[in-house]
C-alpha positions as a Python dict, from the first residue, in 0.01 Angstrom:
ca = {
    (1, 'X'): (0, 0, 0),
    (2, 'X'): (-139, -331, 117),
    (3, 'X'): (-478, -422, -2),
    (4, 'X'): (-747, -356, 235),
    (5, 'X'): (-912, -604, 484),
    (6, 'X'): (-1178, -824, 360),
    (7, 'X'): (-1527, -732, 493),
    (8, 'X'): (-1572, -993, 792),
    (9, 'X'): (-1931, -1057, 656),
    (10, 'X'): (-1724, -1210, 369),
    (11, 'X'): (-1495, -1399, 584),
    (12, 'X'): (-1603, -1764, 544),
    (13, 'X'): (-1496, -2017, 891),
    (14, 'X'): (-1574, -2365, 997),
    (15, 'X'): (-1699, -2218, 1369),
    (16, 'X'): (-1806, -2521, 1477),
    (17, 'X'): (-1881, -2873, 1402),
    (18, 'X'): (-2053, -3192, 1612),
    (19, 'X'): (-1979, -3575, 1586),
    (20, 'X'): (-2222, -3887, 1693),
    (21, 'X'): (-2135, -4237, 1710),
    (22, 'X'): (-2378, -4565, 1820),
    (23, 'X'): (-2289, -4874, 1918),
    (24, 'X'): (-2598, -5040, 2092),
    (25, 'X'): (-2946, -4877, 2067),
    (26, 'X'): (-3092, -4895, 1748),
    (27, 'X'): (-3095, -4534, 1577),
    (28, 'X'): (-3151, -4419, 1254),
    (29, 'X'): (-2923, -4165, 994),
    (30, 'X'): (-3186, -3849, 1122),
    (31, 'X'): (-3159, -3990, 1488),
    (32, 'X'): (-2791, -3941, 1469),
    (33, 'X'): (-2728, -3608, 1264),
    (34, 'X'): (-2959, -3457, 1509),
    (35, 'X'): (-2682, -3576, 1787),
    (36, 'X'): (-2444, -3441, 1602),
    (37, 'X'): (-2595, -3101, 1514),
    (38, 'X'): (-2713, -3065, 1873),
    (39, 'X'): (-2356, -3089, 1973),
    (40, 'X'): (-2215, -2872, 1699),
    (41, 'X'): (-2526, -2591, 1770),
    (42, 'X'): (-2443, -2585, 2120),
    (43, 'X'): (-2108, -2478, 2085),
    (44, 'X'): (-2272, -2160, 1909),
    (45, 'X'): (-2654, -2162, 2036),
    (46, 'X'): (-2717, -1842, 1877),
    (47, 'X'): (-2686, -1947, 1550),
    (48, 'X'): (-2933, -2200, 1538),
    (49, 'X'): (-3187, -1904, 1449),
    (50, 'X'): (-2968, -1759, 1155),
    (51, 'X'): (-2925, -2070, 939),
    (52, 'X'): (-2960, -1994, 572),
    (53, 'X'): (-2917, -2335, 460),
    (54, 'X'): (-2951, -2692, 591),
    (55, 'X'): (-2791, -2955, 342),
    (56, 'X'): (-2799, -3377, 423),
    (57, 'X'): (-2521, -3547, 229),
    (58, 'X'): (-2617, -3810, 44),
    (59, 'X'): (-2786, -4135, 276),
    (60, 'X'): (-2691, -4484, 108),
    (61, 'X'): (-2964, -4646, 346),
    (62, 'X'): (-3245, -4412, 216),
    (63, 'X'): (-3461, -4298, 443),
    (64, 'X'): (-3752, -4120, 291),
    (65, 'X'): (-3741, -3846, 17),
    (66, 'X'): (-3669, -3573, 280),
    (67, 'X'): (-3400, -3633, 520),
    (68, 'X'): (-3308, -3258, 515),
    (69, 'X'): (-3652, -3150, 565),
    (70, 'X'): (-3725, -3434, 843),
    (71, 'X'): (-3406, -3292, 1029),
    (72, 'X'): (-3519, -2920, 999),
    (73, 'X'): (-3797, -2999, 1156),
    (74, 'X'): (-3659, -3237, 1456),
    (75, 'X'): (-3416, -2854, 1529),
    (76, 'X'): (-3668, -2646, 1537),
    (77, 'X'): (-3491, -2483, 1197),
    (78, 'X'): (-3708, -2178, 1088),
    (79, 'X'): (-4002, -2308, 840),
    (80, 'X'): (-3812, -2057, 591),
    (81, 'X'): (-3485, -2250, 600),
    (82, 'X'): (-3369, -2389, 238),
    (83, 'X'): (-3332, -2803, 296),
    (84, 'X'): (-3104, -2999, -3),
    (85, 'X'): (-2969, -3340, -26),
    (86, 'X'): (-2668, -3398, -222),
    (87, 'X'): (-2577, -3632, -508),
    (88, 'X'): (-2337, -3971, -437),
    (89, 'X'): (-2015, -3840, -372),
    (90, 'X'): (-1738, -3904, -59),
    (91, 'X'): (-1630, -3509, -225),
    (92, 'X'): (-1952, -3371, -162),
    (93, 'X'): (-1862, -3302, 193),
    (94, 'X'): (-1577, -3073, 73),
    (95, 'X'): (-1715, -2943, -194),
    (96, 'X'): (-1983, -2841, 0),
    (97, 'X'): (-1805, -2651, 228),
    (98, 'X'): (-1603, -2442, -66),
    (99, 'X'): (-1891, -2400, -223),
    (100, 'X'): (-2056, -2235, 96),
    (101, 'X'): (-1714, -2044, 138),
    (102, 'X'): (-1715, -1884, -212),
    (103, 'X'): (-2129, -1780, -136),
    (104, 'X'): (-2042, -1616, 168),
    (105, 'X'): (-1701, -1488, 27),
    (106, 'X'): (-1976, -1324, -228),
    (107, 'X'): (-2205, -1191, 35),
    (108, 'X'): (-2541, -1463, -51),
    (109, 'X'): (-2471, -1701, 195),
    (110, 'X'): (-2421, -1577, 574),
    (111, 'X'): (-2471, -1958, 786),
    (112, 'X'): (-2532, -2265, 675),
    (113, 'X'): (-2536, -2633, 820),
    (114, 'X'): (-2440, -2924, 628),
    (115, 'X'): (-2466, -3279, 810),
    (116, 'X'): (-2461, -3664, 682),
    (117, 'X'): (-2492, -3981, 862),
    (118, 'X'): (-2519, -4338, 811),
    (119, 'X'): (-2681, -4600, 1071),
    (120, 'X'): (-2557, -4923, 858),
    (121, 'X'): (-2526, -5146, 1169),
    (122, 'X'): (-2873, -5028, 1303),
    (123, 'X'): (-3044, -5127, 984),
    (124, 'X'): (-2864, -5470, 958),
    (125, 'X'): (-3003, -5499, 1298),
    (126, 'X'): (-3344, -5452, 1227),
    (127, 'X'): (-3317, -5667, 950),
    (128, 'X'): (-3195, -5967, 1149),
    (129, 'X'): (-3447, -5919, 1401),
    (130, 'X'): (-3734, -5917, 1154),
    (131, 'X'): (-3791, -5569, 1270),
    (132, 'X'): (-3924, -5261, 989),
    (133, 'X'): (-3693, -5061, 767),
    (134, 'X'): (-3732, -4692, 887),
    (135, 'X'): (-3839, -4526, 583),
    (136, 'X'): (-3843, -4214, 684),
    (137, 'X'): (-4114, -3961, 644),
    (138, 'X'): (-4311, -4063, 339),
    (139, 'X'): (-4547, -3768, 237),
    (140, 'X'): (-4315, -3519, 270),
    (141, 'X'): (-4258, -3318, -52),
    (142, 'X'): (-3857, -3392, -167),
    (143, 'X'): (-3538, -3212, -43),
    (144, 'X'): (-3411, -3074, -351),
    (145, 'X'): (-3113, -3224, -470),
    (146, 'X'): (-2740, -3051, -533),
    (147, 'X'): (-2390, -3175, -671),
    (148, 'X'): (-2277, -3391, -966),
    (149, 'X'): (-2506, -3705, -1106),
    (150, 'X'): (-2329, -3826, -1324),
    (151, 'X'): (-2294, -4194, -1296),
    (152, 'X'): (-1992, -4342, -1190),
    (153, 'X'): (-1936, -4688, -1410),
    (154, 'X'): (-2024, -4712, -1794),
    (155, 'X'): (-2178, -4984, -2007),
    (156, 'X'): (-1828, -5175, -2021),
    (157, 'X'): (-1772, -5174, -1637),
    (158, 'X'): (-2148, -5315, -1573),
    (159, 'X'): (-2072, -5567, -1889),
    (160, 'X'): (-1830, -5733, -1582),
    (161, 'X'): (-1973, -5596, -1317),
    (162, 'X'): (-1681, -5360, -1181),
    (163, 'X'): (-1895, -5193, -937),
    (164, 'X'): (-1843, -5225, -638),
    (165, 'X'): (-1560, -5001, -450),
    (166, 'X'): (-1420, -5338, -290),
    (167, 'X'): (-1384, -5495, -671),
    (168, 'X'): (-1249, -5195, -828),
    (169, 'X'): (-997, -5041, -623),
    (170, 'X'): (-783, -5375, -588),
    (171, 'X'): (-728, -5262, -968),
    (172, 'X'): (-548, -4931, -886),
    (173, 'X'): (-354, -5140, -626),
    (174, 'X'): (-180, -5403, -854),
    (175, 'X'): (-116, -5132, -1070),
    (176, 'X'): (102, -4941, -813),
    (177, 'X'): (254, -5298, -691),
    (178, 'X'): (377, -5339, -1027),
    (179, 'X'): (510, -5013, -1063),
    (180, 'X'): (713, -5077, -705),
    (181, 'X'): (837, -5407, -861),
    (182, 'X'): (644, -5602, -570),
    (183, 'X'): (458, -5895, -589),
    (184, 'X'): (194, -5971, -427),
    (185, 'X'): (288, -6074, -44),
    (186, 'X'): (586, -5796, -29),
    (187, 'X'): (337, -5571, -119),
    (188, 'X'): (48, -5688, 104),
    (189, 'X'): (331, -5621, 370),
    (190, 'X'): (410, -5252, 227),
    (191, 'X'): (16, -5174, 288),
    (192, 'X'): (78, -5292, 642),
    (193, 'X'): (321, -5081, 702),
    (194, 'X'): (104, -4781, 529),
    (195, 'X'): (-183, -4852, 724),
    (196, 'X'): (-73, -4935, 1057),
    (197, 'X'): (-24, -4585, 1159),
    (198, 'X'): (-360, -4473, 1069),
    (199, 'X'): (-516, -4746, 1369),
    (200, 'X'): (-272, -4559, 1572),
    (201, 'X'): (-493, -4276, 1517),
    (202, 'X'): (-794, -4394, 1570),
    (203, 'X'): (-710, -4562, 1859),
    (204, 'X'): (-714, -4212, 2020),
    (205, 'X'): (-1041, -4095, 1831),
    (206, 'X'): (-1333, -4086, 2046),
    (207, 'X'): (-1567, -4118, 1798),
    (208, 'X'): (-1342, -4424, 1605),
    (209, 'X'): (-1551, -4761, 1518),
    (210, 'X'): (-1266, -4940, 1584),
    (211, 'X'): (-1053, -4770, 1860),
    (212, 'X'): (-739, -5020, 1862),
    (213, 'X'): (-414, -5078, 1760),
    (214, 'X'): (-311, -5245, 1491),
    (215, 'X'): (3, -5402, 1344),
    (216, 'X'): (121, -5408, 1022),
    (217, 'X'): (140, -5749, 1001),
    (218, 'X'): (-194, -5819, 1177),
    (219, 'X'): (-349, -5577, 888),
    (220, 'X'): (-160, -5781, 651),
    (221, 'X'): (-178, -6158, 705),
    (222, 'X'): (-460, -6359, 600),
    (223, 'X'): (-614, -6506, 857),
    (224, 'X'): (-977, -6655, 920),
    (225, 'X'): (-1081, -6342, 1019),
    (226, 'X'): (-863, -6133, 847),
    (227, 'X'): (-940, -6297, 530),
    (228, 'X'): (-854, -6137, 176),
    (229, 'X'): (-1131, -5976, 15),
    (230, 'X'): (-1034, -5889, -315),
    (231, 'X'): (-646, -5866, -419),
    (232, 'X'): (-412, -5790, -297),
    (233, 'X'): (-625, -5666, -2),
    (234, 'X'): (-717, -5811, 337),
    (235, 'X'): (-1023, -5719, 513),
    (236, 'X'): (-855, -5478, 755),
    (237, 'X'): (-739, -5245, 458),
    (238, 'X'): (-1096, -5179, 329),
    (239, 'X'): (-1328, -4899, 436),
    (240, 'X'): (-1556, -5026, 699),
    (241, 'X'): (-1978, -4962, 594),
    (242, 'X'): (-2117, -5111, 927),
    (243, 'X'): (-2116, -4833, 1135),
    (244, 'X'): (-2360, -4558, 1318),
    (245, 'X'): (-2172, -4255, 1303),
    (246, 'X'): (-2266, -3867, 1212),
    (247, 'X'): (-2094, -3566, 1186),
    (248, 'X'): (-2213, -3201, 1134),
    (249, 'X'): (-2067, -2879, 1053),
    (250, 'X'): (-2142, -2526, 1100),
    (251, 'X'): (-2004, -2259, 786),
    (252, 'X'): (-2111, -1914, 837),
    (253, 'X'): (-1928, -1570, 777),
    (254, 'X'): (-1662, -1402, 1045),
    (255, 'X'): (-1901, -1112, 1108),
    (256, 'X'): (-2169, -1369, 1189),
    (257, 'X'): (-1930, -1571, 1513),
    (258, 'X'): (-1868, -1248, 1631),
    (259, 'X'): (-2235, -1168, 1657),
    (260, 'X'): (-2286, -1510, 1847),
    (261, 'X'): (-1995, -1449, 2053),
    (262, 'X'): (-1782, -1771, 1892),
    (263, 'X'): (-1538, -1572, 1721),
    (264, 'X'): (-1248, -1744, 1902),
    (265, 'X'): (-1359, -2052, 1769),
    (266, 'X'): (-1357, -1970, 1391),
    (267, 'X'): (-1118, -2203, 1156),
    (268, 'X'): (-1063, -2021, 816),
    (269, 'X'): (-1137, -2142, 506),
    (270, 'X'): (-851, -2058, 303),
    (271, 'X'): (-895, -2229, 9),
    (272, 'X'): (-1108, -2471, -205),
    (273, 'X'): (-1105, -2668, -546),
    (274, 'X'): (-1198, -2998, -736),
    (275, 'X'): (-1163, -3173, -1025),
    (276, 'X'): (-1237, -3527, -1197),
    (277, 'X'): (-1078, -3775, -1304),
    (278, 'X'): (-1167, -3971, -1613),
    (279, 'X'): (-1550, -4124, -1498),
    (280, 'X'): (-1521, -4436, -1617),
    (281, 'X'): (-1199, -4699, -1475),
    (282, 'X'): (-1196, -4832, -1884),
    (283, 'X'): (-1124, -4553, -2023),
    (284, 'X'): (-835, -4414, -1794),
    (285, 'X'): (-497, -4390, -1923),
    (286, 'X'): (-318, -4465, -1601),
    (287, 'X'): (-525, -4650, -1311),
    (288, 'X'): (-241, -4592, -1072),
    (289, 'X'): (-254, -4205, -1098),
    (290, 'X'): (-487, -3910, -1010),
    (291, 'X'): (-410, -3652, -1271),
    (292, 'X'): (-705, -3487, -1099),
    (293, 'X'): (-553, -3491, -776),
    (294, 'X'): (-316, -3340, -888),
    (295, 'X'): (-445, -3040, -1079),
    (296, 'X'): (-672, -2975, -750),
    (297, 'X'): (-408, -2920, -508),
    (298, 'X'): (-227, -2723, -768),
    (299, 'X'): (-486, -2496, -830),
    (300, 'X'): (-599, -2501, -394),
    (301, 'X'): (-260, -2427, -324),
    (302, 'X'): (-226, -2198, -626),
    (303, 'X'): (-546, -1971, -481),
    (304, 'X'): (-414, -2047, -105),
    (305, 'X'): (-74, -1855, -241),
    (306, 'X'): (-307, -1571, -395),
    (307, 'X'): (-552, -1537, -43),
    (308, 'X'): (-178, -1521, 176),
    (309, 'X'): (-12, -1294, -70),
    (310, 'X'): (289, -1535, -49),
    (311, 'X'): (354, -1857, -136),
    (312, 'X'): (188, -2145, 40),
    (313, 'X'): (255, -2535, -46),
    (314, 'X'): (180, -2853, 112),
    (315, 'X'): (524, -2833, 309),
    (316, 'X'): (345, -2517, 530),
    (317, 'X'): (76, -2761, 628),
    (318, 'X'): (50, -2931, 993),
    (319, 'X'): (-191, -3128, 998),
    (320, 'X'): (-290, -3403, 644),
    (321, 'X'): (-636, -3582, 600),
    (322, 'X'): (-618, -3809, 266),
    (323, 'X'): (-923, -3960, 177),
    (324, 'X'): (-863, -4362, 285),
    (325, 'X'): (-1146, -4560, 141),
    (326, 'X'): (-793, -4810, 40),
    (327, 'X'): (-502, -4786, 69),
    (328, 'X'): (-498, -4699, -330),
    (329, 'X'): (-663, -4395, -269),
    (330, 'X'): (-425, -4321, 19),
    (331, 'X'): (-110, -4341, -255),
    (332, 'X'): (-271, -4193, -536),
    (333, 'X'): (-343, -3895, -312),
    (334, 'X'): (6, -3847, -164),
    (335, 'X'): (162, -3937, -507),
    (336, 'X'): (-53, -3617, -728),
    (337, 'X'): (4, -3400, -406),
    (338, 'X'): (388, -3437, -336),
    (339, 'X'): (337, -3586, -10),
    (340, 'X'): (556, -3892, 159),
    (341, 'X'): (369, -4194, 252),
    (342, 'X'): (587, -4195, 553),
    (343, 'X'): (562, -3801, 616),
    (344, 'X'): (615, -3755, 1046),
    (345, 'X'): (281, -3537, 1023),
    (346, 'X'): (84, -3825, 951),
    (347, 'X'): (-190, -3890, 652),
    (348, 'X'): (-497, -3900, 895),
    (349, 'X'): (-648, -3707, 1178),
    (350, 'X'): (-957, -3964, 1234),
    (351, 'X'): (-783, -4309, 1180),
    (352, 'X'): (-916, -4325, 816),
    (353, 'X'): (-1195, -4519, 655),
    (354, 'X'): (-1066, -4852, 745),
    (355, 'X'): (-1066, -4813, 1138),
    (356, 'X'): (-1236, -4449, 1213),
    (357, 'X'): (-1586, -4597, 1009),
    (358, 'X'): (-1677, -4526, 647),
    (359, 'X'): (-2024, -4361, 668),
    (360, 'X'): (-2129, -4398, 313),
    (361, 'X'): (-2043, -4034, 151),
    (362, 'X'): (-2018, -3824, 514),
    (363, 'X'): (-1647, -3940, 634),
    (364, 'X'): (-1510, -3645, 500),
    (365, 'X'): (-1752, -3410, 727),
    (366, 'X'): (-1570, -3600, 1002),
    (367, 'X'): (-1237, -3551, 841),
    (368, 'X'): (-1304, -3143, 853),
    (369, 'X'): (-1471, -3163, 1196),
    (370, 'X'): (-1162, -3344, 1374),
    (371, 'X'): (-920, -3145, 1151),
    (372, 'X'): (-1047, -2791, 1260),
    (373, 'X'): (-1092, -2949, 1599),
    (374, 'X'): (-732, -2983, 1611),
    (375, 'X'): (-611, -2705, 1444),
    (376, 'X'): (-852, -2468, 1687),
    (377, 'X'): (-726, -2642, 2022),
    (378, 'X'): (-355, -2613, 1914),
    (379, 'X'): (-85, -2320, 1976),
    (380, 'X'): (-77, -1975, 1812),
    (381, 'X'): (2, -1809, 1484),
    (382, 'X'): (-124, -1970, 1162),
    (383, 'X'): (-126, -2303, 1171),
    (384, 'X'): (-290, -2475, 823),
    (385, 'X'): (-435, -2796, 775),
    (386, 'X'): (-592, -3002, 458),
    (387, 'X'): (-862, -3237, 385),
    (388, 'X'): (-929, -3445, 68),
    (389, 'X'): (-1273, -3605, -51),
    (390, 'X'): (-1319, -3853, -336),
    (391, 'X'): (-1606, -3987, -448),
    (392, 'X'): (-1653, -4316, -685),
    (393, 'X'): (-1374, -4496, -778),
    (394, 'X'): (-1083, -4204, -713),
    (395, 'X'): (-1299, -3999, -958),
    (396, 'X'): (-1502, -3651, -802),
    (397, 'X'): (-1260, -3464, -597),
    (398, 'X'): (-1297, -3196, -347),
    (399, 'X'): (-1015, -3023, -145),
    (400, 'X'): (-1026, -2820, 124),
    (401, 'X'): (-700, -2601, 327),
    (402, 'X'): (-802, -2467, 663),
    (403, 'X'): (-639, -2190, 877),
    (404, 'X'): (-650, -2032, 1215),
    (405, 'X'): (-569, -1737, 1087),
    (406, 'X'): (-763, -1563, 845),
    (407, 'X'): (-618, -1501, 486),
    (408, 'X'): (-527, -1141, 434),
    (409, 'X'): (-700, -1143, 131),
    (410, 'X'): (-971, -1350, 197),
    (411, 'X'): (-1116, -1689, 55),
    (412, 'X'): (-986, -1790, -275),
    (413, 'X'): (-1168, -2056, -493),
    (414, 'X'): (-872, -2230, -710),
    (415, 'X'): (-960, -2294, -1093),
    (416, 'X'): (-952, -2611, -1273),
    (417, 'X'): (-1057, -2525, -1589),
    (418, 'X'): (-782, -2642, -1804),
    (419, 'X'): (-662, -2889, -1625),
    (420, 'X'): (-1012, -3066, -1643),
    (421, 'X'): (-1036, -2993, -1979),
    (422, 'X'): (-693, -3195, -2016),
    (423, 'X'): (-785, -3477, -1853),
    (424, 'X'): (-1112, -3515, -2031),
    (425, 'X'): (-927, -3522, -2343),
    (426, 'X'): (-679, -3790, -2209),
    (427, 'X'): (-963, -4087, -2230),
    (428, 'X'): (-879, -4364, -2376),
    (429, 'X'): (-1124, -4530, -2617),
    (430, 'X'): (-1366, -4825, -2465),
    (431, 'X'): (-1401, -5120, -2743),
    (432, 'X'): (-1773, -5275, -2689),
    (433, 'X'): (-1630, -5621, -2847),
    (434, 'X'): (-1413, -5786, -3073),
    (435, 'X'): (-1530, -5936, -3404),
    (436, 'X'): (-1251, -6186, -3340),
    (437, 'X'): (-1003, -6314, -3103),
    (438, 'X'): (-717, -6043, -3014),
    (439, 'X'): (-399, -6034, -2747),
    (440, 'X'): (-440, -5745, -2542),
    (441, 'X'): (-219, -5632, -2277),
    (442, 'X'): (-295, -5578, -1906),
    (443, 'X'): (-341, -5299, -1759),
    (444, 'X'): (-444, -5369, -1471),
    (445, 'X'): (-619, -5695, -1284),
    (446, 'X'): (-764, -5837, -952),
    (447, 'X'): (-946, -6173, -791),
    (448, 'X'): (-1216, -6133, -557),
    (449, 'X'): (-1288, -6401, -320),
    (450, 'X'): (-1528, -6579, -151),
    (451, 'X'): (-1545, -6613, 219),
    (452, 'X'): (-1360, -6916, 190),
    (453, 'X'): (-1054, -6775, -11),
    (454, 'X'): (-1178, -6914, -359),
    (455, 'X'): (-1144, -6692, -638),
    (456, 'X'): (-1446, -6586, -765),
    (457, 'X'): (-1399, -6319, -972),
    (458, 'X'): (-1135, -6209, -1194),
    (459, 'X'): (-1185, -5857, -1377),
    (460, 'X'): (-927, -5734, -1580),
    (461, 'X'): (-856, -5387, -1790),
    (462, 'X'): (-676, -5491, -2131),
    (463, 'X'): (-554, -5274, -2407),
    (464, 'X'): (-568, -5367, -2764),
    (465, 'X'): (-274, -5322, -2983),
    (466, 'X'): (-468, -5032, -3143),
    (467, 'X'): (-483, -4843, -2807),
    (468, 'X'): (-872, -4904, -2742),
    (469, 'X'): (-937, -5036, -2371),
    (470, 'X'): (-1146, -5289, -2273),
    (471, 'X'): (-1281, -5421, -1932),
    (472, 'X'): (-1285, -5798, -1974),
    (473, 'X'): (-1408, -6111, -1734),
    (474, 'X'): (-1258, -6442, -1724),
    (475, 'X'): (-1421, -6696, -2021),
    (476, 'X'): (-1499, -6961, -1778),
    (477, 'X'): (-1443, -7116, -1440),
    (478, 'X'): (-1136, -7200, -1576),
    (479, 'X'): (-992, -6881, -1619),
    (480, 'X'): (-1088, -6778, -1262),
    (481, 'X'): (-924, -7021, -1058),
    (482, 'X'): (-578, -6948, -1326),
    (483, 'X'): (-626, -6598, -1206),
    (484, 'X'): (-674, -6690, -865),
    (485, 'X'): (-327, -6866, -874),
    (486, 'X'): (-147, -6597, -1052),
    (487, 'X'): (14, -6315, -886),
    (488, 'X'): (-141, -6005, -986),
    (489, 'X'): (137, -5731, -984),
    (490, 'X'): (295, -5960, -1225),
    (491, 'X'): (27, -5988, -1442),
    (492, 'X'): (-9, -5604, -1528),
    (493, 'X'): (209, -5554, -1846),
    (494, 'X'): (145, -5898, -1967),
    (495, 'X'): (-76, -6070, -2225),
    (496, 'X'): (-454, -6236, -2249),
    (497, 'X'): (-676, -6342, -2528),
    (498, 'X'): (-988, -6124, -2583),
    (499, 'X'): (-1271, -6309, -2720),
    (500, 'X'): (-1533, -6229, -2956),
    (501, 'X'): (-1844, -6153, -2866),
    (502, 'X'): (-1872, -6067, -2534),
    (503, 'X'): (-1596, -5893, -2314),
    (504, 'X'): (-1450, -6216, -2193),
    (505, 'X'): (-1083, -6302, -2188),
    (506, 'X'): (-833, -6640, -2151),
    (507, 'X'): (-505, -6644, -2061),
    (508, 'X'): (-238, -6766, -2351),
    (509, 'X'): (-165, -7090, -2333),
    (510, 'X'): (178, -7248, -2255),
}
């Protein structure tokens, strides 16, 4: 006898969601989630009064200790609505909406709104024009606060200062260029050829920062205004921060949409999980690979198998949203999930971070928005669809498989718990320095570069011969213009000179 039907009041769906974008008038990140809840609340106006829940992802241009209150309060949310803001995280997104999925799924949770924005372009504005900072509300009390913390660099990545997303996923990158057996330019083209598609996307994306066409070899030449940030990567193949965009979605139960008449609009949440990756890029065994990745769509597809009562796998999927921040993260994704980089149902629905906009932690609220968009206005029978959040340096992870059909056996939360405890295990050991000098060998290295195209930076990860790690910057000025004549895919695998004393290396000499 089958089992019976899940309650609908335990029946978590994505019923509707809302998207804002500004190119001109100054706004701020509360100006534009309200757009974008107003749009996504009146596709299902009789919800508005039965939110449980109102959470802000985290704002990188902070804007007062109470965004989530401030934004209550601008909807007309009941005075008795619970406000959070969430941690740093491009996975909180996600992880918000599993973790919403398994509350309902366990009757505490019947509707909740989650929104994020970030209004980069209107603040550099201001800025220029000698014009206030909004700040926000000042004397309001502060949102409480929800997700993960933790930080996500250690002592020996600020001893070099590997901290910025631009410096530190070039690293990743040579790796998997030296794995290919590329060097540099042939694998400046491959990314070309990886990314291209995704402008194809975005082209057709309404709510796209930059809604054009690109080729792969105008997203892979250096030009003066295509100029390489940090290597092997040109401007065009890193995740775009000047933007005004927001994006909103509304989670509630089955039993609630048919109450407010939406019930034809409800996308099912199948199935959710997440994992992390070793924190800290010194310590990781492999900084070409996700191993976390990896054991989250294992265990999401694992409990998507268990909700279906048959087997589900990536190849049942029609529609793919990998996190894009760079085109590292685009790999490493595909790689720990199984998935072709040249599969015909395409790695983006928005056009990725690159050429869609990367709003700070919130692209992935876009990335569910457009995906149950598209999965709501296409045919019959169940259709699936996935969307991946990362957060740091391809460290938190949050993954999310969507339906238009509802699971027979409802919403299934897939378990990590040995996996995780796996890959916390697998970190390698960070030396703090060297008492004297000591070869090491690369594990993985970049250049960043000026606006000009001088090197001016040259980070590398080295491992000593007795297996300890180290993150280590150039000795001298020396050292960084070698490095910025070297090609980098050929430099992983080979040998520098660890100094004492400080985390600096040289090259050997000749």
């Amino acid at each position: 006898m089958p089992p019976a039907a899940p309650d609908p009041e335990r029946i978590p769906v994505v019923v509707t969601s809302g998207q804002a974008l500004e190119r001109q008038d100054l706004v701020t990140p509360v100006d534009l989630m309200v757009r974008a809840c107003e749009s996504a609340l009146a596709a299902a106006p009789l919800l508005r009064d039965r939110i449980d829940r109102l959470t802000v992802v985290d704002i990188m241009t902070k804007v007062g200790p109470a965004p989530a209150t401030e934004l209550a309060g601008r909807l007309g949310l009941a005075s008795d609505v619970a406000r959070e803001v969430t941690t740093v995280g491009g996975n909180t997104p996600q992880w918000l909406v599993s973790r919403a999925a398994s509350e309902i799924a366990a009757g505490s949770l019947s509707v909740t709104l989650v929104a994020g924005a970030e209004a980069i372009r209107s603040s550099r504005a201001r800025r220029a024009s000698g014009l206030p900072r909004d700040g926000g509300v000042a004397d309001l009390a502060p949102d409480a606060t929800v997700g993960d913390d933790l930080p996500g660099f250690g002592p020996a990545e600020l001893a070099v200062s590997l901290l910025a997303p631009v410096h530190v996923y070039p690293l990743f990158e040579n790796v998997l260029a030296s794995r290919a057996g590329r060097d540099a330019d042939t694998h400046r083209a491959a990314i070309g050829r990886l990314m291209a598609p995704f402008t194809e996307v975005a082209a057709a994306n309404p709510y796209a920062w930059f809604p054009e066409v690109r080729t792969a070899e105008e997203i892979a030449t250096p030009t003066p205004d295509n100029r390489i940030v940090c290597e092997p990567y040109t401007k065009r193949m890193t995740a775009f921060l000047g933007s005004d965009q927001a994006a909103a979605l509304v989670v509630c139960s089955l039993a609630e949409a048919r109450r407010a008449g939406v019930e034809d609009r409800a996308v099912f949440v199948w199935s959710g999980a997440e994992a992390v990756d070793v924190r800290f890029v010194a310590s990781r065994p492999d900084p070409g690979r996700s191993p976390a990745i990896r054991a989250a769509g294992s265990a999401l597809f694992d409990a998507a198998s268990a909700a279906a009562g048959r087997t589900v796998d990536v190849d049942d999927l029609e529609r793919l949203d990998l996190y894009s921040c760079f085109p590292s993260a685009v790999q490493m994704g595909a790689d720990a999930l199984g998935i072709a980089l040249d599969d015909a149902r395409g790695l983006t629905v928005t056009g990725g971070l690159p050429y869609f906009g990367g709003p700070g932690n919130n692209y992935t609220t876009h990335g569910i928005a457009t995906l149950c968009d598209l999965l709501r206005e296409g045919g019959g029978g169940t259709r699936l669809g996935l969307a991946t959040g990362l957060g740091w340096f391809v460290t938190k992870h949050a993954l999310g498989l969507y339906g238009t059909t509802p699971p027979p056996s409802g919403f299934h939360r897939g378990d990590t718990s040995a996996a995780q405890a796996a890959i916390d295990a697998s970190a390698v050991e960070v030396a703090e320095g060297l008492d004297a000098p000591e070869a090491a060998t690369v594990v993985a290295a970049t250049v960043w570069r000026d606006n000009n195209g001088t090197a001016a930076g040259a980070p590398v990860v080295a491992r000593l011969a007795d297996g300890r790690q180290m993150a280590v910057a150039p000795a001298d000025d020396d050292v960084v213009v070698a490095m910025g004549a070297t090609d980098m895919p050929g430099l992983v695998g080979a040998s520098v000179v660890v100094q004492a004393g400080e985390p600096r290396y040289r090259l050997p000499e000749r």
